[in-house]
Chimera marker file (.cmm) of the C-alpha trace (Angstrom):
<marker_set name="trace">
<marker id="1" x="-7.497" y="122.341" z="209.470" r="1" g="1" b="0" radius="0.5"/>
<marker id="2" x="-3.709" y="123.939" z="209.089" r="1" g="1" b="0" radius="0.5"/>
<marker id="3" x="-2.252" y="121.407" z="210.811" r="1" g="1" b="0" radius="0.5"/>
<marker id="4" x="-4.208" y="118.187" z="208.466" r="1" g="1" b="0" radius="0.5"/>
<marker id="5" x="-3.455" y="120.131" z="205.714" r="1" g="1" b="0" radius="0.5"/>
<marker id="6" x="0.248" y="120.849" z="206.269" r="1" g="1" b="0" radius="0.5"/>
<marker id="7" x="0.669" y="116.833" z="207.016" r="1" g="1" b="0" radius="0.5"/>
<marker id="8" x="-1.669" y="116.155" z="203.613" r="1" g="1" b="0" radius="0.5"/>
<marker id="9" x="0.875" y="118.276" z="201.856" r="1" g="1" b="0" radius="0.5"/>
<marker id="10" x="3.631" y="116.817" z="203.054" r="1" g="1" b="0" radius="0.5"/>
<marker id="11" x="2.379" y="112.936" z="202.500" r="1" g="1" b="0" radius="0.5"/>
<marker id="12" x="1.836" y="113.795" z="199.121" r="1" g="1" b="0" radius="0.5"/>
<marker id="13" x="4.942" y="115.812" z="198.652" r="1" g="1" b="0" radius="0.5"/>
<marker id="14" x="6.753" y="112.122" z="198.050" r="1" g="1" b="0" radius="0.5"/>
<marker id="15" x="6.177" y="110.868" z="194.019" r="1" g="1" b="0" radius="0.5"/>
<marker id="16" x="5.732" y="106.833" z="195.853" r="1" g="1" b="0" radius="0.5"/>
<marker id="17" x="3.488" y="108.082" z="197.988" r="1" g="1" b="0" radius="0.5"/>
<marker id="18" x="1.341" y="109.302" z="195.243" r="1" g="1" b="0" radius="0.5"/>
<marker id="19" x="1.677" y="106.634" z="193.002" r="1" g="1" b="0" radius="0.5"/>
<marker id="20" x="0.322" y="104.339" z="196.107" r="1" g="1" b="0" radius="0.5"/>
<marker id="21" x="-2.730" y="106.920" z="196.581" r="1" g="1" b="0" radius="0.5"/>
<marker id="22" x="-2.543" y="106.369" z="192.746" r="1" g="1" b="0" radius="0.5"/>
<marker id="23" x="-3.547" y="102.815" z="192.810" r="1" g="1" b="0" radius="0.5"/>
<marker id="24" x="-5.819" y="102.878" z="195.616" r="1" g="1" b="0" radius="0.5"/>
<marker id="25" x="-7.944" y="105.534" z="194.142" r="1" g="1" b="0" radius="0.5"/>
<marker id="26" x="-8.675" y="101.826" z="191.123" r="1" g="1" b="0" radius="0.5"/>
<marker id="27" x="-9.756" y="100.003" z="194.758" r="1" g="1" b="0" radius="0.5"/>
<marker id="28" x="-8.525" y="98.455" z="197.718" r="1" g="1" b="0" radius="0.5"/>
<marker id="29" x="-5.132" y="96.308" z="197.721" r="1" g="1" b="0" radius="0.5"/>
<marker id="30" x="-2.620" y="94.557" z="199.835" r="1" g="1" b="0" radius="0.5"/>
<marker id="31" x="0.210" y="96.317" z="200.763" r="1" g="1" b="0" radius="0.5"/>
<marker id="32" x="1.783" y="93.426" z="198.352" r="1" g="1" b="0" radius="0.5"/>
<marker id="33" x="-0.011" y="94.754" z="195.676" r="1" g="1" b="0" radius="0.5"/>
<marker id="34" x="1.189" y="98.059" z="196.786" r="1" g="1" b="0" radius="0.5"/>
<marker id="35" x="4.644" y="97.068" z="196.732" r="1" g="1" b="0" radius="0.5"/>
<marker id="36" x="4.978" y="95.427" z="193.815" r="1" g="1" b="0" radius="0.5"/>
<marker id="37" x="5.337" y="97.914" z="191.133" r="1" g="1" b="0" radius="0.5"/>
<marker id="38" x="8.537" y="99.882" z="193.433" r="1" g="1" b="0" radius="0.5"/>
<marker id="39" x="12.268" y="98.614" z="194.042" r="1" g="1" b="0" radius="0.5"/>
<marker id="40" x="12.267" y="98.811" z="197.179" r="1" g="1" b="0" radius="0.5"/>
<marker id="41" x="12.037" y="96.816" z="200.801" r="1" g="1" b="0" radius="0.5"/>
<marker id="42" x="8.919" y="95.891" z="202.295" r="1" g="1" b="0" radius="0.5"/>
<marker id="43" x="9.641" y="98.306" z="205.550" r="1" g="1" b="0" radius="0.5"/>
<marker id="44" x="10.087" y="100.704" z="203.064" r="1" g="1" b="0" radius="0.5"/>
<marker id="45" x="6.535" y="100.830" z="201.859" r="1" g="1" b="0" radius="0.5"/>
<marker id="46" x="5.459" y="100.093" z="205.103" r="1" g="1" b="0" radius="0.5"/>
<marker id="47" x="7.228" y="103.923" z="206.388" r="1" g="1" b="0" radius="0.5"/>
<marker id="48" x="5.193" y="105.145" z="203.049" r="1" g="1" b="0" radius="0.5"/>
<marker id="49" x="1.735" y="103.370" z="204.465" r="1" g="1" b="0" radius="0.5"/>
<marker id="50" x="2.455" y="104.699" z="207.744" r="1" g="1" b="0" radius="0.5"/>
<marker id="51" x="2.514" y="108.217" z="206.740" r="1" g="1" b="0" radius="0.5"/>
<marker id="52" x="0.132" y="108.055" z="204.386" r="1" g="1" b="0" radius="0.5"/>
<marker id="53" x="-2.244" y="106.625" z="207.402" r="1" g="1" b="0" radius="0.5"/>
<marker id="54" x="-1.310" y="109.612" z="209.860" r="1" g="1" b="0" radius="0.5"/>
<marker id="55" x="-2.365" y="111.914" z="206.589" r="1" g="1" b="0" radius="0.5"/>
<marker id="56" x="-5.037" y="110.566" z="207.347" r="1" g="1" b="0" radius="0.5"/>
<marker id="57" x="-5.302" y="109.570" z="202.805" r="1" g="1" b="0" radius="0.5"/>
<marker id="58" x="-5.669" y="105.636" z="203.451" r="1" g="1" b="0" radius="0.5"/>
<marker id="59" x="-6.844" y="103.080" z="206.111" r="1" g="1" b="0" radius="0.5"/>
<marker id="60" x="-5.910" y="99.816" z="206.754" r="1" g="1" b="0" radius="0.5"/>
<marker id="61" x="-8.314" y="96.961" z="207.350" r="1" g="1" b="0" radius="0.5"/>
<marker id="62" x="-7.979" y="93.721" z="208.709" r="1" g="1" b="0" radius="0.5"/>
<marker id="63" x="-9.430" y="90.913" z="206.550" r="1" g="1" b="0" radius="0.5"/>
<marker id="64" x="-8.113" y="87.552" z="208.337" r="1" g="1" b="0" radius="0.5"/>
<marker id="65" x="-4.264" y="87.335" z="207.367" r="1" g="1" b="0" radius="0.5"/>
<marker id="66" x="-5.095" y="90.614" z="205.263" r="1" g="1" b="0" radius="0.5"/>
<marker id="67" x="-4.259" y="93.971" z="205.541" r="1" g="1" b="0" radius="0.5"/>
<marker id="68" x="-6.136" y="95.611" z="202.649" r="1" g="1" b="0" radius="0.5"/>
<marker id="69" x="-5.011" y="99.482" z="202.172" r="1" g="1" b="0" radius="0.5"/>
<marker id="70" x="-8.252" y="101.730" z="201.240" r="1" g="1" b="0" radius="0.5"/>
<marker id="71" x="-8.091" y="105.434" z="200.336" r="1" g="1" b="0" radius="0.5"/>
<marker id="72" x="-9.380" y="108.312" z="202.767" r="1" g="1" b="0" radius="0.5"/>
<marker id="73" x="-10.825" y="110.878" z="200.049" r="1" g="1" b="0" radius="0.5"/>
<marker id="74" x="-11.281" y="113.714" z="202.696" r="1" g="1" b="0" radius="0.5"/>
<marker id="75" x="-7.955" y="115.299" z="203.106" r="1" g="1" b="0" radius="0.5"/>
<marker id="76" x="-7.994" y="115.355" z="199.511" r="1" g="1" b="0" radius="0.5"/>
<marker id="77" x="-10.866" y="117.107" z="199.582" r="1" g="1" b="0" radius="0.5"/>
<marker id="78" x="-9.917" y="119.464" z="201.979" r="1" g="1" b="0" radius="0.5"/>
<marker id="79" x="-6.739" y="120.059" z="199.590" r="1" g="1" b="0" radius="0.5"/>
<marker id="80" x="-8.823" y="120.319" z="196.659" r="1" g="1" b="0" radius="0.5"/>
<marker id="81" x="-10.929" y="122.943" z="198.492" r="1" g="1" b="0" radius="0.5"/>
<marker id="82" x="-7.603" y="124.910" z="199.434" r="1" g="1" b="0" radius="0.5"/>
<marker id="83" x="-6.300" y="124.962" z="195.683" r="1" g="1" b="0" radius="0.5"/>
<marker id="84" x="-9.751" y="126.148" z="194.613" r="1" g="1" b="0" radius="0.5"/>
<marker id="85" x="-9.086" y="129.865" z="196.645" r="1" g="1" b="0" radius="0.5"/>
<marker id="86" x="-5.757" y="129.800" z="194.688" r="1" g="1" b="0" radius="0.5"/>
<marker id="87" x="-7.157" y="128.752" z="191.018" r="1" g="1" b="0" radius="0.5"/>
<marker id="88" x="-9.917" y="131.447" z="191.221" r="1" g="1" b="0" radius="0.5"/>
<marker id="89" x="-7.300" y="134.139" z="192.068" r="1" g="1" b="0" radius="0.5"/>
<marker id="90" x="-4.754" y="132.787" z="188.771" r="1" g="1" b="0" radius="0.5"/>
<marker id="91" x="-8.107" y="132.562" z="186.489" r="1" g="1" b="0" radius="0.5"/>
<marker id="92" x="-8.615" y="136.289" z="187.426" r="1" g="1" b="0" radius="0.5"/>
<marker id="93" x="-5.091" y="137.178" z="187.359" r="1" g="1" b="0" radius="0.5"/>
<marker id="94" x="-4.688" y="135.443" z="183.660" r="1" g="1" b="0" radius="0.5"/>
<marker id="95" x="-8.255" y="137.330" z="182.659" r="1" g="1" b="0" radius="0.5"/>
<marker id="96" x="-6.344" y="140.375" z="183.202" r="1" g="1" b="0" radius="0.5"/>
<marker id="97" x="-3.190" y="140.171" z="181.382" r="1" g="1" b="0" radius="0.5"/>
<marker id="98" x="-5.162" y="138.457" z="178.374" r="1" g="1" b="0" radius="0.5"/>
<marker id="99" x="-7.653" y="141.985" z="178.314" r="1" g="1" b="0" radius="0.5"/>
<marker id="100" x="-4.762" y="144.073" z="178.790" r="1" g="1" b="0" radius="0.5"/>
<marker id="101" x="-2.403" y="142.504" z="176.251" r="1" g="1" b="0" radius="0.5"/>
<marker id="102" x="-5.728" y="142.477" z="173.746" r="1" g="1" b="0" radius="0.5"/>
<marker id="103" x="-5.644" y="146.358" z="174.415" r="1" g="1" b="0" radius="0.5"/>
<marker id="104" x="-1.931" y="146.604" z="174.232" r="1" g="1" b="0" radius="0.5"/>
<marker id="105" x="-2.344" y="144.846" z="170.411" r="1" g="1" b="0" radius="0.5"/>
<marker id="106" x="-5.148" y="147.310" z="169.558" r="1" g="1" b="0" radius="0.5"/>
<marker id="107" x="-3.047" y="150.563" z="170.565" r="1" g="1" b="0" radius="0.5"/>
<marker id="108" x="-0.253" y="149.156" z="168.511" r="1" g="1" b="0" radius="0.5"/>
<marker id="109" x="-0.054" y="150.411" z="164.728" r="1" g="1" b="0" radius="0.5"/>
<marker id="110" x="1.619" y="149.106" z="162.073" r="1" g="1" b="0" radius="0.5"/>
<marker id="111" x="5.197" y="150.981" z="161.961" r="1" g="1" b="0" radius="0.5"/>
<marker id="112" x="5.883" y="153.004" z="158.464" r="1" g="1" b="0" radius="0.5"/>
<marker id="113" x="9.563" y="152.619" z="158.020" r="1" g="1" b="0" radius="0.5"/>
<marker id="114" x="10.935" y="155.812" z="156.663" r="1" g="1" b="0" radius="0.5"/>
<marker id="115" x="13.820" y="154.768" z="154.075" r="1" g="1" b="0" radius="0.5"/>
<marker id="116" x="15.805" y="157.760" z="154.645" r="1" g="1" b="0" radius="0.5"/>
<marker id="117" x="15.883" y="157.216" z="158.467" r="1" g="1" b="0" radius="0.5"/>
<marker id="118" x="17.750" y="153.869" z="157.790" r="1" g="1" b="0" radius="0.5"/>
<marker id="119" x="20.030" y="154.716" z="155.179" r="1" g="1" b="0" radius="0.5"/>
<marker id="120" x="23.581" y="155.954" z="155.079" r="1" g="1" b="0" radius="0.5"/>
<marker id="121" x="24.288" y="159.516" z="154.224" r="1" g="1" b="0" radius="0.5"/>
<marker id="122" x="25.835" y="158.003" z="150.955" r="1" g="1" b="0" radius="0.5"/>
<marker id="123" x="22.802" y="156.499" z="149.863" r="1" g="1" b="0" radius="0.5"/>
<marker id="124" x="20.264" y="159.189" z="151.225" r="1" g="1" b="0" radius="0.5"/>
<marker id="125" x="22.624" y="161.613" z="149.065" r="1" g="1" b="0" radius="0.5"/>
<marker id="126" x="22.428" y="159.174" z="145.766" r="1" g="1" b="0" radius="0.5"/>
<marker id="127" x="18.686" y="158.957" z="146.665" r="1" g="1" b="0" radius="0.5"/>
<marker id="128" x="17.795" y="162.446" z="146.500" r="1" g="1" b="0" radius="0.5"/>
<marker id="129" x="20.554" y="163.129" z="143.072" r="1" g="1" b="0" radius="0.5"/>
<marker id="130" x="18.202" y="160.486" z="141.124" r="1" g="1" b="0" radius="0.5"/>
<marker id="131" x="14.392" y="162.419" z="142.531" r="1" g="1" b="0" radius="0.5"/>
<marker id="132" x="15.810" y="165.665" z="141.348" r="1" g="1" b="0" radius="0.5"/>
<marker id="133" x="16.794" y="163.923" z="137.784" r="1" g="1" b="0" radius="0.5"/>
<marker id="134" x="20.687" y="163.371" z="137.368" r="1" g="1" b="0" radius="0.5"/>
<marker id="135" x="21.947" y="166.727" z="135.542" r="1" g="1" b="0" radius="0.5"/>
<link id1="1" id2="2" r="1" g="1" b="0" radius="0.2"/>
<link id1="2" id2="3" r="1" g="1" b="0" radius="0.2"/>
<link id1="3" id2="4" r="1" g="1" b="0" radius="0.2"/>
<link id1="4" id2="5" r="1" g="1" b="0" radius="0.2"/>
<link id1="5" id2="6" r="1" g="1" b="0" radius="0.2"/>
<link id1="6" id2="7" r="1" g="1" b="0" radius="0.2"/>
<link id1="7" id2="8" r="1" g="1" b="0" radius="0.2"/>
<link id1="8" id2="9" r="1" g="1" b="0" radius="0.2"/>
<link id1="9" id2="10" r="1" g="1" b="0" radius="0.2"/>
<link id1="10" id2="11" r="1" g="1" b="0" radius="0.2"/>
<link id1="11" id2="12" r="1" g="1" b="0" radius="0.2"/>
<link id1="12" id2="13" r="1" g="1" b="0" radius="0.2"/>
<link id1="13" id2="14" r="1" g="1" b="0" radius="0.2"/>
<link id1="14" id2="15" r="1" g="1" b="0" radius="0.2"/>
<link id1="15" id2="16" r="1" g="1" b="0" radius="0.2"/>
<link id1="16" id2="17" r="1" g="1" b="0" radius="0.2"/>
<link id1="17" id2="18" r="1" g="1" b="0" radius="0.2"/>
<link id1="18" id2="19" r="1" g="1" b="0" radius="0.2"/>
<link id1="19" id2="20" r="1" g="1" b="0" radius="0.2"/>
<link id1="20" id2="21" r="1" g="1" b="0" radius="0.2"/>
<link id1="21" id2="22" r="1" g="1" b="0" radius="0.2"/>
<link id1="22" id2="23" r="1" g="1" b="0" radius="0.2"/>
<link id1="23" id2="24" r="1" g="1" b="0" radius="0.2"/>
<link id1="24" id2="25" r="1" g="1" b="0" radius="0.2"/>
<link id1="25" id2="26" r="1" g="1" b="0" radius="0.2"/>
<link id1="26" id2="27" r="1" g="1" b="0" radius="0.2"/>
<link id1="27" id2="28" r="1" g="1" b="0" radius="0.2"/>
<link id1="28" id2="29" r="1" g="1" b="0" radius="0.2"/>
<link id1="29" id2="30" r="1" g="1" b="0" radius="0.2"/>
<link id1="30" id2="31" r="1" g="1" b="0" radius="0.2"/>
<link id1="31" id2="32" r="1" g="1" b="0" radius="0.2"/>
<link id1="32" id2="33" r="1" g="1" b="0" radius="0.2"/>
<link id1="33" id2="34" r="1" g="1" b="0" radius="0.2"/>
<link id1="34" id2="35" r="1" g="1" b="0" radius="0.2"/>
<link id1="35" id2="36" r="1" g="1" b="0" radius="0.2"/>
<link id1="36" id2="37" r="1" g="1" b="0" radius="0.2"/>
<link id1="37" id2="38" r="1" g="1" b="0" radius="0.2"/>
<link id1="38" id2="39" r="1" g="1" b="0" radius="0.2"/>
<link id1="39" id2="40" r="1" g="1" b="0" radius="0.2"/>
<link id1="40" id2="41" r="1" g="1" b="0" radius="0.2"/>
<link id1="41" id2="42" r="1" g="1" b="0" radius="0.2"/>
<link id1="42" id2="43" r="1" g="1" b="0" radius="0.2"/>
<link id1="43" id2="44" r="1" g="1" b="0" radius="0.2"/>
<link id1="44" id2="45" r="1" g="1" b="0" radius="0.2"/>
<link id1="45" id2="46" r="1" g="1" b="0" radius="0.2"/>
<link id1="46" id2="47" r="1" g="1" b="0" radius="0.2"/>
<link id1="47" id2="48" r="1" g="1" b="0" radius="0.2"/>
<link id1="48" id2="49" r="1" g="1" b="0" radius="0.2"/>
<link id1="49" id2="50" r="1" g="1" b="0" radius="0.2"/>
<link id1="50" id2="51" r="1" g="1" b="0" radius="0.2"/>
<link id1="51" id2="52" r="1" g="1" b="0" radius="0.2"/>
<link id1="52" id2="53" r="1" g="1" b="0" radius="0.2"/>
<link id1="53" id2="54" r="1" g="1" b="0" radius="0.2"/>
<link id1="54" id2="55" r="1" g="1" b="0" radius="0.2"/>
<link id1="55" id2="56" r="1" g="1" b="0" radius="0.2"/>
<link id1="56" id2="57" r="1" g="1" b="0" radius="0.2"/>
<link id1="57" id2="58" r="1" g="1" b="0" radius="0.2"/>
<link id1="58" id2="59" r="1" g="1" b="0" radius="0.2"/>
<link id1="59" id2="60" r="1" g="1" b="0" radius="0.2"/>
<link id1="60" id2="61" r="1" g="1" b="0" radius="0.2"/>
<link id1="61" id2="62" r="1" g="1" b="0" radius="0.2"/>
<link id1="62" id2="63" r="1" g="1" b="0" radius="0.2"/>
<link id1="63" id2="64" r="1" g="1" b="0" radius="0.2"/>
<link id1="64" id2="65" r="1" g="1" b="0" radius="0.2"/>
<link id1="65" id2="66" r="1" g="1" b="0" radius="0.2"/>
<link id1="66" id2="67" r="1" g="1" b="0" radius="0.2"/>
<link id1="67" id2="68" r="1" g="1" b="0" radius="0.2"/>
<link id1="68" id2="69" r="1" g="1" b="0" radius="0.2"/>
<link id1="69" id2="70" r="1" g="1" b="0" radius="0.2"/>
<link id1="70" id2="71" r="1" g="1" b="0" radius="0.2"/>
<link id1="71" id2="72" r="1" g="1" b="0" radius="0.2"/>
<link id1="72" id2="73" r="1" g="1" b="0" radius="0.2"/>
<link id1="73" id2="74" r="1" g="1" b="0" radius="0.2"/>
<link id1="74" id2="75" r="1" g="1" b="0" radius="0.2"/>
<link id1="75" id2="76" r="1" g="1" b="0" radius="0.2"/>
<link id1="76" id2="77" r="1" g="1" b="0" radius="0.2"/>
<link id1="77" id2="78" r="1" g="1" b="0" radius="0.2"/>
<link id1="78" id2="79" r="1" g="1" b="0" radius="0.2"/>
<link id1="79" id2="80" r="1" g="1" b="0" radius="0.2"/>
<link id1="80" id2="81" r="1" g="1" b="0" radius="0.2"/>
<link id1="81" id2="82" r="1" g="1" b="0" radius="0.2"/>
<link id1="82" id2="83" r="1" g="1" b="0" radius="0.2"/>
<link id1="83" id2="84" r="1" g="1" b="0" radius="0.2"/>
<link id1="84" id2="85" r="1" g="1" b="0" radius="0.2"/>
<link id1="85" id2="86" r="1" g="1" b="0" radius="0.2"/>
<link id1="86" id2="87" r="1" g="1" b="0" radius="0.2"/>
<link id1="87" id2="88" r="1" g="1" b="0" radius="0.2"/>
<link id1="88" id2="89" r="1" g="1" b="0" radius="0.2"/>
<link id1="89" id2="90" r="1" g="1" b="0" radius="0.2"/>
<link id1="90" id2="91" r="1" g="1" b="0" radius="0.2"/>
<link id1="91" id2="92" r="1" g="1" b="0" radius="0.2"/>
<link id1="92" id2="93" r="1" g="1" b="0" radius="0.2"/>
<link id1="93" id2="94" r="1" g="1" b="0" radius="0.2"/>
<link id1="94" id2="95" r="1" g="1" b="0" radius="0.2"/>
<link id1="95" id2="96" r="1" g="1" b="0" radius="0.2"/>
<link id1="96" id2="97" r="1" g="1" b="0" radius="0.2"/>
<link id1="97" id2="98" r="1" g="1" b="0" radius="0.2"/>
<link id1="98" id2="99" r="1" g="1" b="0" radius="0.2"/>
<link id1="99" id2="100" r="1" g="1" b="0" radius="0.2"/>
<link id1="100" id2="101" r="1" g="1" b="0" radius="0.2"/>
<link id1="101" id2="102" r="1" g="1" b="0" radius="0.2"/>
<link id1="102" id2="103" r="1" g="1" b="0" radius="0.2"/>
<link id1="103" id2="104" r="1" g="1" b="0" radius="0.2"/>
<link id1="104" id2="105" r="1" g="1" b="0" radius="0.2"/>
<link id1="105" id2="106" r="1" g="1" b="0" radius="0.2"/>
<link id1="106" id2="107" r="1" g="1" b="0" radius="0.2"/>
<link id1="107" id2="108" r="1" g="1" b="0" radius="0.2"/>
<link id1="108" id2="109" r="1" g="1" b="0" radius="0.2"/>
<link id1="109" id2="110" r="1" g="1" b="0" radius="0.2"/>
<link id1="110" id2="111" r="1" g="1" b="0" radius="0.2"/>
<link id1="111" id2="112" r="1" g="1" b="0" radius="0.2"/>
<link id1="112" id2="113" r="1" g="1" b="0" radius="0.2"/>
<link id1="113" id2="114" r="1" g="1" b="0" radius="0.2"/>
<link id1="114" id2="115" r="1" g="1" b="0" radius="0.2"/>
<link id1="115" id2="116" r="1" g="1" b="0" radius="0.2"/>
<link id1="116" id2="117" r="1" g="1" b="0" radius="0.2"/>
<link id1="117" id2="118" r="1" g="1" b="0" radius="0.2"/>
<link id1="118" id2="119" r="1" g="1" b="0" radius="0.2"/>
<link id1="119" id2="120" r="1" g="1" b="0" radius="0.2"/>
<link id1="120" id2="121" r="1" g="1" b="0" radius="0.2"/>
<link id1="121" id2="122" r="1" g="1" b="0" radius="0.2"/>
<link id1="122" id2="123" r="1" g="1" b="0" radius="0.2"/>
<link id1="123" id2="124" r="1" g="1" b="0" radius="0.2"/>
<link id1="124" id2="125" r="1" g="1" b="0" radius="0.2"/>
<link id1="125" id2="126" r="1" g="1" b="0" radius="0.2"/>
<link id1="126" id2="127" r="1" g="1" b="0" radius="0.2"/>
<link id1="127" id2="128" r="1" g="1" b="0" radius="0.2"/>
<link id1="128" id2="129" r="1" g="1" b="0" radius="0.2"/>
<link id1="129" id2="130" r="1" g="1" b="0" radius="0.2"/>
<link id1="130" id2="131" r="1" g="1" b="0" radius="0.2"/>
<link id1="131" id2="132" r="1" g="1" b="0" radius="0.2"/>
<link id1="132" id2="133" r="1" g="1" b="0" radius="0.2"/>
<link id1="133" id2="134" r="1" g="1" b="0" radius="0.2"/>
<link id1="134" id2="135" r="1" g="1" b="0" radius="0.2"/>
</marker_set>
């Protein structure tokens, strides 16, 4: 399984390459149809196809003059499978932080701010004159 999953990976490390598994996830096309939609040569897709076929992600039929491309769901599978072990592990991990950030917020108190701990010794001295009653 490491080594179809390291070649899955790779295949759909490429953004054409997933926009081609893309499209044939709606159905079967041409590699025409596949084309179409990208600026690029015909041999070009055709090195895309190729991979993707060694992946193991599509097939490629022969329907008279046709080649009709056709998506291979189980590598995906096999990556979906893989990413599962890894979500799991991340749900937990998030579940964690969120209870210990909820008890982080409950242990926290409103701060009193004490005025004379922010004031200059000017003011604290002015302050304390007009509590005793200016003489």
């Amino acid at each position: 399984m490491p080594t179809e999953l390291s070649s899955t990976f790779s295949a759909l490390a490429d953004p054409t390459r997933r926009a081609i598994l893309a499209r044939l996830a709606l159905g079967e096309a041409t590699v025409l149809q596949l084309a179409e939609p990208f600026d690029m040569s015909m041999p070009a897709v055709s090195k895309h196809l190729k991979v993707l076929e060694r992946a193991g992600l599509i097939v490629r039929g022969r329907d008279a003059q046709r080649r009709p491309c056709r998506l291979q769901p189980g590598p995906l599978k096999d990556v979906a499978a893989f990413a599962e072990l890894y979500r799991r592990h991340w749900e937990e991990s998030f579940d964690r932080l969120g209870e210990y950030l909820e008890t982080m917020k409950r242990r926290k108190k409103p701060r009193t701010v004490n005025p004379d701990s922010v004031a200059s010794p000017s003011t604290r001295h002015l302050t304390k004159t007009m509590k005793r009653g200016v003489r």
